[in-house]
PDB file of N, CA, C and O in Angstrom:
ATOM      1  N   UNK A   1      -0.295  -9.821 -14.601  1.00  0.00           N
ATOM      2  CA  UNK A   1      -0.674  -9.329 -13.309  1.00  0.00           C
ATOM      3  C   UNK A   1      -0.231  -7.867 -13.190  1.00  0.00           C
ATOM      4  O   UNK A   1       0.953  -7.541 -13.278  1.00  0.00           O
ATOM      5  N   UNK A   2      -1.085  -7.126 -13.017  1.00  0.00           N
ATOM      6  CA  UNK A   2      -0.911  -5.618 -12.694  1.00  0.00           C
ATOM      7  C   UNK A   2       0.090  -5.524 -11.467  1.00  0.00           C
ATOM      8  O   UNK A   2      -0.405  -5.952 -10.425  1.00  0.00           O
ATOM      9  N   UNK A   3       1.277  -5.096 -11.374  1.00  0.00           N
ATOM     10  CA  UNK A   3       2.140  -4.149  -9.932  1.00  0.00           C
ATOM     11  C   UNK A   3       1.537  -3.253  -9.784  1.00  0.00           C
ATOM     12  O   UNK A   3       1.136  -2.664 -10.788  1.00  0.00           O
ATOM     13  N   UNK A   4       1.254  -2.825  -8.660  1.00  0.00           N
ATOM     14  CA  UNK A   4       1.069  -1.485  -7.941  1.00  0.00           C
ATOM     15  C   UNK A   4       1.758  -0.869  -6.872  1.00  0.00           C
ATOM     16  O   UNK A   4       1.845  -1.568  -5.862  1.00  0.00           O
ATOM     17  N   UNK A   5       2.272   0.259  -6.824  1.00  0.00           N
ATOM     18  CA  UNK A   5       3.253   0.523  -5.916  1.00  0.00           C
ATOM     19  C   UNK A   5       2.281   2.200  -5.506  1.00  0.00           C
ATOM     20  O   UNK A   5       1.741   3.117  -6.125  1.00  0.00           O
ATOM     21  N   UNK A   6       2.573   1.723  -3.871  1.00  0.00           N
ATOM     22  CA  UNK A   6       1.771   3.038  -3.633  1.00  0.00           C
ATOM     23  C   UNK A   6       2.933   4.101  -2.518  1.00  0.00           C
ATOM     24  O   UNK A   6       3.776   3.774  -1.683  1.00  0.00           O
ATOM     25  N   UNK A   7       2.523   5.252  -2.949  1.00  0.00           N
ATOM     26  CA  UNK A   7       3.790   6.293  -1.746  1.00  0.00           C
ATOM     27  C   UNK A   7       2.657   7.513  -1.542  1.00  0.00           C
ATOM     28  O   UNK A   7       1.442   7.644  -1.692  1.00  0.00           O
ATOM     29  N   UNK A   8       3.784   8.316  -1.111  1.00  0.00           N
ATOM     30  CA  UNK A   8       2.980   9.655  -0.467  1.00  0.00           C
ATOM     31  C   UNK A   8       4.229  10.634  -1.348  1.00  0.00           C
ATOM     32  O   UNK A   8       5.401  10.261  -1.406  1.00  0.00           O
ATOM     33  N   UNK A   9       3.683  12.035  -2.050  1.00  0.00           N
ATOM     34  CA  UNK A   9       4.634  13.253  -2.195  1.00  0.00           C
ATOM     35  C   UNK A   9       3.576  14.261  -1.969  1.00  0.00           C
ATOM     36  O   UNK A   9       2.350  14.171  -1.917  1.00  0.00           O
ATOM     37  N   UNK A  10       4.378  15.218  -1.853  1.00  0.00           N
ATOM     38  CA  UNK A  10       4.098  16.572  -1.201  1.00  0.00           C
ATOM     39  C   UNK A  10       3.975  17.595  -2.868  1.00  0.00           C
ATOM     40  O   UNK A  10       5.019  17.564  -3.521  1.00  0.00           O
ATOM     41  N   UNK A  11       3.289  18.081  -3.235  1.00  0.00           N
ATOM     42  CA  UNK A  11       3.243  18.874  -4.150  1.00  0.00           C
ATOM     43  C   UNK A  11       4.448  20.260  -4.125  1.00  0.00           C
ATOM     44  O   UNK A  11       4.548  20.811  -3.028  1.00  0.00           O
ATOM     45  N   UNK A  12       5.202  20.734  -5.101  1.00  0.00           N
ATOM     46  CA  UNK A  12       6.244  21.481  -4.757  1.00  0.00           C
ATOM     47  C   UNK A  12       5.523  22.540  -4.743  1.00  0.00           C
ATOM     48  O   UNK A  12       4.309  22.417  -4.582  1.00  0.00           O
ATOM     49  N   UNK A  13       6.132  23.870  -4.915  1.00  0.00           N
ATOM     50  CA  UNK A  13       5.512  25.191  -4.673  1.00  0.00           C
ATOM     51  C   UNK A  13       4.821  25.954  -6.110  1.00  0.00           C
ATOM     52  O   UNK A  13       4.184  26.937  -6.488  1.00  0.00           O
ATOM     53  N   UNK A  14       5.424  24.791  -6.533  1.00  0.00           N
ATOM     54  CA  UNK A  14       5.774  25.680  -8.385  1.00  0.00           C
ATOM     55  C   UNK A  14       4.245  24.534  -8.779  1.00  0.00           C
ATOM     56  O   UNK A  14       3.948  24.579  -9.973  1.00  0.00           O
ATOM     57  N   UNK A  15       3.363  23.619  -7.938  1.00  0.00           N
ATOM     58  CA  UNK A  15       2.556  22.917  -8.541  1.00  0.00           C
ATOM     59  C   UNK A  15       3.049  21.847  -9.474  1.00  0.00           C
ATOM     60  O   UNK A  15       2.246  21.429 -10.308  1.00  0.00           O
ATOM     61  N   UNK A  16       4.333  21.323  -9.440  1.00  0.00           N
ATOM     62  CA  UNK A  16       4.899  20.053  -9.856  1.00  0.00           C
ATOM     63  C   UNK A  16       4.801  19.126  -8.602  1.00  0.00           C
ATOM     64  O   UNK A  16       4.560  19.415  -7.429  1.00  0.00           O
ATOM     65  N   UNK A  17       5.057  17.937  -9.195  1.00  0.00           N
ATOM     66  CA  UNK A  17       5.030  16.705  -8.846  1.00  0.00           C
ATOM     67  C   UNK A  17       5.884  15.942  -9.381  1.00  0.00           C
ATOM     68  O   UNK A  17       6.055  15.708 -10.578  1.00  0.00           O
ATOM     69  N   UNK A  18       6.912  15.199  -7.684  1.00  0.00           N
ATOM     70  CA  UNK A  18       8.456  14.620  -8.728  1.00  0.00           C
ATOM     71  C   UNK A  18       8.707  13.264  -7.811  1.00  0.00           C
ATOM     72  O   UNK A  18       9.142  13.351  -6.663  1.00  0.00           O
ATOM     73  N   UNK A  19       8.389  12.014  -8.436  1.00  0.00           N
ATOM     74  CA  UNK A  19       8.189  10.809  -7.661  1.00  0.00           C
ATOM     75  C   UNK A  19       9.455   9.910  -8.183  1.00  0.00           C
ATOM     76  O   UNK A  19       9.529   9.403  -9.302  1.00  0.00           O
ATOM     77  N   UNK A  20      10.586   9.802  -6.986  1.00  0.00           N
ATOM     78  CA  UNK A  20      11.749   9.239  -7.373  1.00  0.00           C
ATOM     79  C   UNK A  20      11.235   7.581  -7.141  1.00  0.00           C
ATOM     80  O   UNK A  20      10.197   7.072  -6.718  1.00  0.00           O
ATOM     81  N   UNK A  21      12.982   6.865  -7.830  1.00  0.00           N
ATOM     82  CA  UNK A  21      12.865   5.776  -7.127  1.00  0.00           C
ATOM     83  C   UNK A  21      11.761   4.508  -6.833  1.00  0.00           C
ATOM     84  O   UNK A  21      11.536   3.855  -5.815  1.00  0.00           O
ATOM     85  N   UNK A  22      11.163   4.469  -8.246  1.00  0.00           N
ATOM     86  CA  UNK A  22      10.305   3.974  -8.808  1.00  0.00           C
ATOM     87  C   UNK A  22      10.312   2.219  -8.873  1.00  0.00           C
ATOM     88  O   UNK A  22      11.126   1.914  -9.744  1.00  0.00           O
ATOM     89  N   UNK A  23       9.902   1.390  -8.468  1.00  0.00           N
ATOM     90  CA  UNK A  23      10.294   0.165  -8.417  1.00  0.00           C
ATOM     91  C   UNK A  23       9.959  -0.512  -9.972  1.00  0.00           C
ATOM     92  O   UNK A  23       9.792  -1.732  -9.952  1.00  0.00           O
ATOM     93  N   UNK A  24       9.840   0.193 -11.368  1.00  0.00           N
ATOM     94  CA  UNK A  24       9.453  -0.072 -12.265  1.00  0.00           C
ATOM     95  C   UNK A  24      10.608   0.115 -13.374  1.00  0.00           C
ATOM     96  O   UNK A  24      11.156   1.215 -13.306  1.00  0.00           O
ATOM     97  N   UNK A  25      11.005  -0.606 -14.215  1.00  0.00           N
ATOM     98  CA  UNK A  25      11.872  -0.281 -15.488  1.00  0.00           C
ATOM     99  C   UNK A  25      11.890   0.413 -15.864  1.00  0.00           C
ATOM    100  O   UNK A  25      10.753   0.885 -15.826  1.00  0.00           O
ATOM    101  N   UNK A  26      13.064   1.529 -16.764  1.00  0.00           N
ATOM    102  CA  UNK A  26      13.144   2.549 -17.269  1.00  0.00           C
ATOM    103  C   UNK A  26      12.280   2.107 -18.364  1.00  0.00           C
ATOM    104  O   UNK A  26      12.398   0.932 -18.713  1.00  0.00           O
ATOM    105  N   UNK A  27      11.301   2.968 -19.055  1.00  0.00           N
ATOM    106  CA  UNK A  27      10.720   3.057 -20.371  1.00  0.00           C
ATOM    107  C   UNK A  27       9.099   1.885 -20.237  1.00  0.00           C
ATOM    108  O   UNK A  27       8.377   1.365 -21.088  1.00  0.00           O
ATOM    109  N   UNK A  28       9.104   1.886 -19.046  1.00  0.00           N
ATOM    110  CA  UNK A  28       7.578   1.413 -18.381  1.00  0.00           C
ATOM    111  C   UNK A  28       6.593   2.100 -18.698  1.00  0.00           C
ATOM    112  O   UNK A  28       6.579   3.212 -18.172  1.00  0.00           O
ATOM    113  N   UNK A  29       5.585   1.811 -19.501  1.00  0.00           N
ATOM    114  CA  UNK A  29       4.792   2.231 -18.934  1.00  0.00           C
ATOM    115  C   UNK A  29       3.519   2.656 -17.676  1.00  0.00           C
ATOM    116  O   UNK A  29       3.158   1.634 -17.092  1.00  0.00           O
ATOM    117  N   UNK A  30       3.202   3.220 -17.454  1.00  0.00           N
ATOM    118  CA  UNK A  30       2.202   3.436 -16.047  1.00  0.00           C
ATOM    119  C   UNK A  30       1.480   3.796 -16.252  1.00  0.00           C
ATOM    120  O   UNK A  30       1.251   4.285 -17.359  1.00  0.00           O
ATOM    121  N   UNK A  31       0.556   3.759 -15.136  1.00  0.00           N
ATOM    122  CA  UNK A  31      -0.730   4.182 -15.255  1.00  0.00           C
ATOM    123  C   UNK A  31      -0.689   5.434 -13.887  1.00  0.00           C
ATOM    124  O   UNK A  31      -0.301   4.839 -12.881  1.00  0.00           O
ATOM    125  N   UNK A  32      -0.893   6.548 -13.651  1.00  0.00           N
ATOM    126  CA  UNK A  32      -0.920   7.395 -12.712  1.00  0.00           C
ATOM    127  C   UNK A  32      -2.193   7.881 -12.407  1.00  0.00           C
ATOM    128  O   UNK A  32      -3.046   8.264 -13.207  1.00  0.00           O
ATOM    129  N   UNK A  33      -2.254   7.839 -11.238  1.00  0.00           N
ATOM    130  CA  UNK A  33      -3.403   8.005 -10.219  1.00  0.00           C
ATOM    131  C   UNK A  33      -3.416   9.249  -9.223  1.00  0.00           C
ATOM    132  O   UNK A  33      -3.285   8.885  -8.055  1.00  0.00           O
ATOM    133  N   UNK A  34      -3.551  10.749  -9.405  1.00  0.00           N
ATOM    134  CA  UNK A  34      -3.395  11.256  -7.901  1.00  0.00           C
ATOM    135  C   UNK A  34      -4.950  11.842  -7.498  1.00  0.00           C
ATOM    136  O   UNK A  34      -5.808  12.397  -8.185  1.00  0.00           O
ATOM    137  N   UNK A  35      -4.900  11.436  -5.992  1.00  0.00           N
ATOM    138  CA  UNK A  35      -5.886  11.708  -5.423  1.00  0.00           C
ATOM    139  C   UNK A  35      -5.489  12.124  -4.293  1.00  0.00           C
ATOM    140  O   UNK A  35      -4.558  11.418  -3.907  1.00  0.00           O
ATOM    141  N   UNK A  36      -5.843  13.233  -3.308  1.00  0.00           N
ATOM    142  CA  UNK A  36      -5.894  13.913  -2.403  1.00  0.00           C
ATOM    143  C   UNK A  36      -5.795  12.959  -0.941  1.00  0.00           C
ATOM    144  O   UNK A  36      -6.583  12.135  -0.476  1.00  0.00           O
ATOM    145  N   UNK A  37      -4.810  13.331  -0.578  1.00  0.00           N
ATOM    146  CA  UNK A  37      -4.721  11.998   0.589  1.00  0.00           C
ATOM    147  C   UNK A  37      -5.609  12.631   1.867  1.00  0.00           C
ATOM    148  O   UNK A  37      -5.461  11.965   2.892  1.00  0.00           O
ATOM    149  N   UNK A  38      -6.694  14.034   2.036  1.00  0.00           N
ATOM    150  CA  UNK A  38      -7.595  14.544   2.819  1.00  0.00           C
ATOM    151  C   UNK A  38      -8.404  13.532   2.737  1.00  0.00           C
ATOM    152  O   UNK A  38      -8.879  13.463   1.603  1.00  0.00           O
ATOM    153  N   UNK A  39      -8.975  12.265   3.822  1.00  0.00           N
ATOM    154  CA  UNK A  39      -9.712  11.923   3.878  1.00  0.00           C
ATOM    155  C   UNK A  39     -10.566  11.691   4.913  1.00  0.00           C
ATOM    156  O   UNK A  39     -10.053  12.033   5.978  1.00  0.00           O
ATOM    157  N   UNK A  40     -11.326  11.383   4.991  1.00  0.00           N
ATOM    158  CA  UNK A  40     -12.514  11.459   5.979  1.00  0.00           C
ATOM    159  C   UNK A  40     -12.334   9.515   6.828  1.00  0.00           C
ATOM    160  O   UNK A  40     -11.969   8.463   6.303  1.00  0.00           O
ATOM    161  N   UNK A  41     -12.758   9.803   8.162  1.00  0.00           N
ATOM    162  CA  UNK A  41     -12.444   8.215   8.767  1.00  0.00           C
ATOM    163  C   UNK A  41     -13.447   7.332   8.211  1.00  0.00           C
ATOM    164  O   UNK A  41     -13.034   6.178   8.334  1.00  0.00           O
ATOM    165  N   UNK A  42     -14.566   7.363   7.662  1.00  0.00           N
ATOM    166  CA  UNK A  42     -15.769   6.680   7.081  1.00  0.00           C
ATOM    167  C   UNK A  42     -15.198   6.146   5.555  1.00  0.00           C
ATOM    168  O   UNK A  42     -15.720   5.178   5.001  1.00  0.00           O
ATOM    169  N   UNK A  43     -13.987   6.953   4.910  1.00  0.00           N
ATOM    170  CA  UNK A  43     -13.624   6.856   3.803  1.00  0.00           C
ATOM    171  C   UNK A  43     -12.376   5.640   4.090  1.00  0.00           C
ATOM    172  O   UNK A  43     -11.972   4.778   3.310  1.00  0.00           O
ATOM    173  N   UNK A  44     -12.038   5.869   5.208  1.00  0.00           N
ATOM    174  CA  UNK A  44     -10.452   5.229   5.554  1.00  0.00           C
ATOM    175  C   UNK A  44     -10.952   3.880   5.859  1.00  0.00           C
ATOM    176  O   UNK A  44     -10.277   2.898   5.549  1.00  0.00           O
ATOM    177  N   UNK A  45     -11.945   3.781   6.371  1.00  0.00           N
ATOM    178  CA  UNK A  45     -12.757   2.138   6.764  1.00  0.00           C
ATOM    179  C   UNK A  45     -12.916   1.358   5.874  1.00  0.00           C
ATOM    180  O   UNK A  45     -12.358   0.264   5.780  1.00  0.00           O
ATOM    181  N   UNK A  46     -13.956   1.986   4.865  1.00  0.00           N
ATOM    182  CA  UNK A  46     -13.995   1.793   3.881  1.00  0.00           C
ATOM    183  C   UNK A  46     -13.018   0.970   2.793  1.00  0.00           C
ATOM    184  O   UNK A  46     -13.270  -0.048   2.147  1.00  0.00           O
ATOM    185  N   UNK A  47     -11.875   1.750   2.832  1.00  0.00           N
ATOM    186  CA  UNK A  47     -10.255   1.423   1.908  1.00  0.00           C
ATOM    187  C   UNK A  47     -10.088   0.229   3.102  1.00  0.00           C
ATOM    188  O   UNK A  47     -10.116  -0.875   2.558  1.00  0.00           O
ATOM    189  N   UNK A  48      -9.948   0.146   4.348  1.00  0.00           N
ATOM    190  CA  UNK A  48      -9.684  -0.512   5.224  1.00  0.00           C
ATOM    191  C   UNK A  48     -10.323  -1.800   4.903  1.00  0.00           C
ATOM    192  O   UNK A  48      -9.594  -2.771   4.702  1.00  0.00           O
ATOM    193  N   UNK A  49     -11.279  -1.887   4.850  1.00  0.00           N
ATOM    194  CA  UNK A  49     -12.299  -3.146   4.511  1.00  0.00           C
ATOM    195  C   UNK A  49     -12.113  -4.121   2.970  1.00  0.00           C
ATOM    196  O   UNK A  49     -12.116  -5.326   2.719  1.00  0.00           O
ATOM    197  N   UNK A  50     -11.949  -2.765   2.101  1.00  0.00           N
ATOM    198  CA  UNK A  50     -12.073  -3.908   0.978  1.00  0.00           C
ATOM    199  C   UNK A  50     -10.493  -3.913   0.557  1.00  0.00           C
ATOM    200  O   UNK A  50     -10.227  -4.095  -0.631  1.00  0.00           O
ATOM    201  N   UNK A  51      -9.514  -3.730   1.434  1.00  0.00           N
ATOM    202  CA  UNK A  51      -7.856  -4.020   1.435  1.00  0.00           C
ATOM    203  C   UNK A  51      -8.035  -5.608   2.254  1.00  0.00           C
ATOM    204  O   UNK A  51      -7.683  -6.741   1.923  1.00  0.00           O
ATOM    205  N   UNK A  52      -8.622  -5.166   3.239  1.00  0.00           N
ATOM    206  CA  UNK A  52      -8.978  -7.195   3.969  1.00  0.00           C
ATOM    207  C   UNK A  52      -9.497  -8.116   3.264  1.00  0.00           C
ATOM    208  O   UNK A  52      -9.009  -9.230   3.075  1.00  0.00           O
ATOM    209  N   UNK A  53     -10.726  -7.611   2.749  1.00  0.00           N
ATOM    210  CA  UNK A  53     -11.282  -8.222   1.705  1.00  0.00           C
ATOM    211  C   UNK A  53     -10.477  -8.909   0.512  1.00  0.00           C
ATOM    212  O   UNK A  53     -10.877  -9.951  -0.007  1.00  0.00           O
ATOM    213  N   UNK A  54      -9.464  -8.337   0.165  1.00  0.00           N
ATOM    214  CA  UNK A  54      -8.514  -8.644  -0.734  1.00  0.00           C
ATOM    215  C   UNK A  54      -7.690  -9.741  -0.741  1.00  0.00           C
ATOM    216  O   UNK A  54      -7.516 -10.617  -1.588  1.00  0.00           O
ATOM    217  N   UNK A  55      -6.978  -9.452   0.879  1.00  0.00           N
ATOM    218  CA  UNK A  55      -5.893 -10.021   1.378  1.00  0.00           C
ATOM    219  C   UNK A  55      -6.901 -11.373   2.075  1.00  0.00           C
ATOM    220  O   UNK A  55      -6.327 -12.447   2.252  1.00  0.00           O
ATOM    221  N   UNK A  56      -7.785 -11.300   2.296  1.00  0.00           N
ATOM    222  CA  UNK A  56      -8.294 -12.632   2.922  1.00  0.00           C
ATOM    223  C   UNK A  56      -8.318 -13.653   1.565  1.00  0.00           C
ATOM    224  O   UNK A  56      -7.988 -14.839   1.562  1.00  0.00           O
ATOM    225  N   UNK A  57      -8.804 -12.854   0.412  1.00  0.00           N
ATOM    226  CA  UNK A  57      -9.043 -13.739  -0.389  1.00  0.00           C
ATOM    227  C   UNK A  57      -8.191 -14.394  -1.110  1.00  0.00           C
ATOM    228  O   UNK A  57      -8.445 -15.171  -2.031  1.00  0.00           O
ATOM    229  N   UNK A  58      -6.755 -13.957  -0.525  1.00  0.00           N
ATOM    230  CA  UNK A  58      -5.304 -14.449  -1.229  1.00  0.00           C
ATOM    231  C   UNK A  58      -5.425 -16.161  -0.719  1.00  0.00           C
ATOM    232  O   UNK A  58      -5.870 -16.508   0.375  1.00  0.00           O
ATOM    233  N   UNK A  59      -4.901 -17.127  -1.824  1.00  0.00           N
ATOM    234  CA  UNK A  59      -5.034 -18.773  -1.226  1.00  0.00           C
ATOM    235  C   UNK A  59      -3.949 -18.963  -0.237  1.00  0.00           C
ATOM    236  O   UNK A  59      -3.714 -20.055   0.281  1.00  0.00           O
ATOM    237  N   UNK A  60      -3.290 -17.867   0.015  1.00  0.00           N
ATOM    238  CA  UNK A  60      -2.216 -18.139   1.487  1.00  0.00           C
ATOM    239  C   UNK A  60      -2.918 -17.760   2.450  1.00  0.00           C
ATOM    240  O   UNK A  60      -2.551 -18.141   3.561  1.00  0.00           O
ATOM    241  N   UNK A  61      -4.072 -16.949   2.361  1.00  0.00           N
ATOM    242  CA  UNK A  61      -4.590 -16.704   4.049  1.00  0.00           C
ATOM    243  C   UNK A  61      -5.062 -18.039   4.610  1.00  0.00           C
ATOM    244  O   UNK A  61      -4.231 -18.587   5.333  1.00  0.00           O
ATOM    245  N   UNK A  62      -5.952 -18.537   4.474  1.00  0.00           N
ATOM    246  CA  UNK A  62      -6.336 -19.604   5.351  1.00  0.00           C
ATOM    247  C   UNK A  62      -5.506 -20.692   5.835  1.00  0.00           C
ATOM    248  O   UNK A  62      -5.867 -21.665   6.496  1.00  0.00           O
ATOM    249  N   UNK A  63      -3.897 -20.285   5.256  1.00  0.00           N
ATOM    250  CA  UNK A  63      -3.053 -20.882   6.192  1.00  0.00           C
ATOM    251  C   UNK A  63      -2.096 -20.098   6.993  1.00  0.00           C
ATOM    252  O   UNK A  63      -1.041 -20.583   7.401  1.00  0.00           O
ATOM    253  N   UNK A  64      -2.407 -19.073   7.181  1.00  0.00           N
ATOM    254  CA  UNK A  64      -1.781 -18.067   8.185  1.00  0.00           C
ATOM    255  C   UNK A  64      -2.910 -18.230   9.687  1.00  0.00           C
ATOM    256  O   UNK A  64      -4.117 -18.050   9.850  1.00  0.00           O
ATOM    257  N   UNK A  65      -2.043 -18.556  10.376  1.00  0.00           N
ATOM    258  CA  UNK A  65      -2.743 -18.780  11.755  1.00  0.00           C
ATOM    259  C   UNK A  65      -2.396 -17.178  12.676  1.00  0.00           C
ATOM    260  O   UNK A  65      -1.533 -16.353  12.373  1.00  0.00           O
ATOM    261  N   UNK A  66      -3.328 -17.112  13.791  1.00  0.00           N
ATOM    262  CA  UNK A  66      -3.270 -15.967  14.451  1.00  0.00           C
ATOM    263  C   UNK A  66      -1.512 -15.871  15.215  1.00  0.00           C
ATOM    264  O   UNK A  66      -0.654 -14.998  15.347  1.00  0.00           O
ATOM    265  N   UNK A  67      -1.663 -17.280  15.558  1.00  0.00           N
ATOM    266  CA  UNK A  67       0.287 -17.332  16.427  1.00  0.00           C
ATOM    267  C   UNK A  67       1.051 -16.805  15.199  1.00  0.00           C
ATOM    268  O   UNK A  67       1.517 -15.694  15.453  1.00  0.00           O
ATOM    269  N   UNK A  68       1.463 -17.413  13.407  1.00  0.00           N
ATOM    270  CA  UNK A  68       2.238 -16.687  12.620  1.00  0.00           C
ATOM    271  C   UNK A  68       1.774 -15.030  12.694  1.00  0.00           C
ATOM    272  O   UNK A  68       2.606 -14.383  13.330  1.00  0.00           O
ATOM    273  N   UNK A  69       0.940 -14.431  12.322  1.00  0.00           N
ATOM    274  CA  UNK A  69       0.845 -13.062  12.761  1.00  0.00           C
ATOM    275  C   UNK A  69       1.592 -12.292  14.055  1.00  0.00           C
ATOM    276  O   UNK A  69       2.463 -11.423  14.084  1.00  0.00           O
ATOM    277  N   UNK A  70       0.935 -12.929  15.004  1.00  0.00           N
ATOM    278  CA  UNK A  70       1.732 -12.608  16.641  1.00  0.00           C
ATOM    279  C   UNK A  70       3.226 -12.358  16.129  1.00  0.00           C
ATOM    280  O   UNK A  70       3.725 -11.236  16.042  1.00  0.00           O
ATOM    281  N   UNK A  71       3.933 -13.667  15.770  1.00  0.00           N
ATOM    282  CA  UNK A  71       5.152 -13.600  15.663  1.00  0.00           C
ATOM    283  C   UNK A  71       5.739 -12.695  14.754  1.00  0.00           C
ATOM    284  O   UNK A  71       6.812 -12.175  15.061  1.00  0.00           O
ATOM    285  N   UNK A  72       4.992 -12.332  13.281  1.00  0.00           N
ATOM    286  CA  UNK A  72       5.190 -11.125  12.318  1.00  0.00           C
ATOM    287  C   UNK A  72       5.071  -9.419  13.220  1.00  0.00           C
ATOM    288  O   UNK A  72       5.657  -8.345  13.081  1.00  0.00           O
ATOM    289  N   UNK A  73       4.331  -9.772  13.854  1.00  0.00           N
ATOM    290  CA  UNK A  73       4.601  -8.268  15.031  1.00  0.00           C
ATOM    291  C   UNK A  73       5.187  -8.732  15.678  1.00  0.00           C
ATOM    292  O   UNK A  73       5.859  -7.838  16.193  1.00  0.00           O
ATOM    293  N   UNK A  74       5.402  -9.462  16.004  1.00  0.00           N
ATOM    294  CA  UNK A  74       7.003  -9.301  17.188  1.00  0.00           C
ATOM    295  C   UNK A  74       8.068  -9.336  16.689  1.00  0.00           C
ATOM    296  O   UNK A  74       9.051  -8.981  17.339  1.00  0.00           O
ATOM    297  N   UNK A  75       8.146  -9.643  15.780  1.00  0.00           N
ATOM    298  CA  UNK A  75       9.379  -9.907  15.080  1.00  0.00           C
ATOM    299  C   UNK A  75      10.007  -8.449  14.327  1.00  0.00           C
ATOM    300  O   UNK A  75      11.182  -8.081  14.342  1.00  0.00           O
ATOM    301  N   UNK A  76       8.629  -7.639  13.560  1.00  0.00           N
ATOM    302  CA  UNK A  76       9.003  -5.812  13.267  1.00  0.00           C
ATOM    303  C   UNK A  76       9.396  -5.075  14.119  1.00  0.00           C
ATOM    304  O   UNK A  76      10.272  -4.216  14.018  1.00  0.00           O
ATOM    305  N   UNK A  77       8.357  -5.550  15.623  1.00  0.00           N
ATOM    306  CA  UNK A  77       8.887  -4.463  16.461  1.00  0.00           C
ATOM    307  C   UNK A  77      10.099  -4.264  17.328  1.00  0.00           C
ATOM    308  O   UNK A  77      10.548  -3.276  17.909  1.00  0.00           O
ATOM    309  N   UNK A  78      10.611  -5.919  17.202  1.00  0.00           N
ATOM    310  CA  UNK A  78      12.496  -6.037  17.491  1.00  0.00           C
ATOM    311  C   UNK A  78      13.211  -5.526  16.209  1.00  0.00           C
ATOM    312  O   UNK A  78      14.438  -5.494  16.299  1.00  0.00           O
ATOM    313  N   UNK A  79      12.750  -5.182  15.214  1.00  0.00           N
ATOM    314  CA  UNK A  79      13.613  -5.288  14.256  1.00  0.00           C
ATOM    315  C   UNK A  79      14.272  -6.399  13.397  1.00  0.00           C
ATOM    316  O   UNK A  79      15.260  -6.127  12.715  1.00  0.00           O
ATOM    317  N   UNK A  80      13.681  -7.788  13.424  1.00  0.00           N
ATOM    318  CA  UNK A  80      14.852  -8.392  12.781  1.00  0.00           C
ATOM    319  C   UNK A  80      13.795  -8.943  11.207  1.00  0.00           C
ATOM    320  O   UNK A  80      14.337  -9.543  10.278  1.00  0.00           O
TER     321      UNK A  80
END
């Protein structure tokens, strides 16, 4: 099964790129991806849609009810 771990960095001045704190083993290999996080809202729907698409198709969704959700936001936005 492929990991994927996704973040955000800022390009330095000098045109490097320095991504700490890696949730992967020293001497991992990877696969690196950068793409321009400028995107357009038609583009963001898009990513939006086939990320649901994904996650619906996990065999735990159809037992996640709308009340467990409710309670997963209420529960982040107290903090615990």
């Amino acid at each position: 099964m492929m990991q994927a771990y996704k973040t955000y960095a800022r390009i330095q001045a000098t045109g490097d790129l320095a991504i700490a704190h890696l949730p992967f083993a020293p001497g991992s290999l990877v696969e690196v991806l950068v793409v321009g996080a400028e995107r357009g809202a038609a583009e963001r729907e898009q990513e939006w849609a086939r990320m649901m698409q994904t996650v619906q198709a996990l065999p735990q969704s159809p037992t996640i009810s709308d009340a467990d959700i409710a309670t997963e936001i209420d529960a982040s936005r107290s903090g615990l």
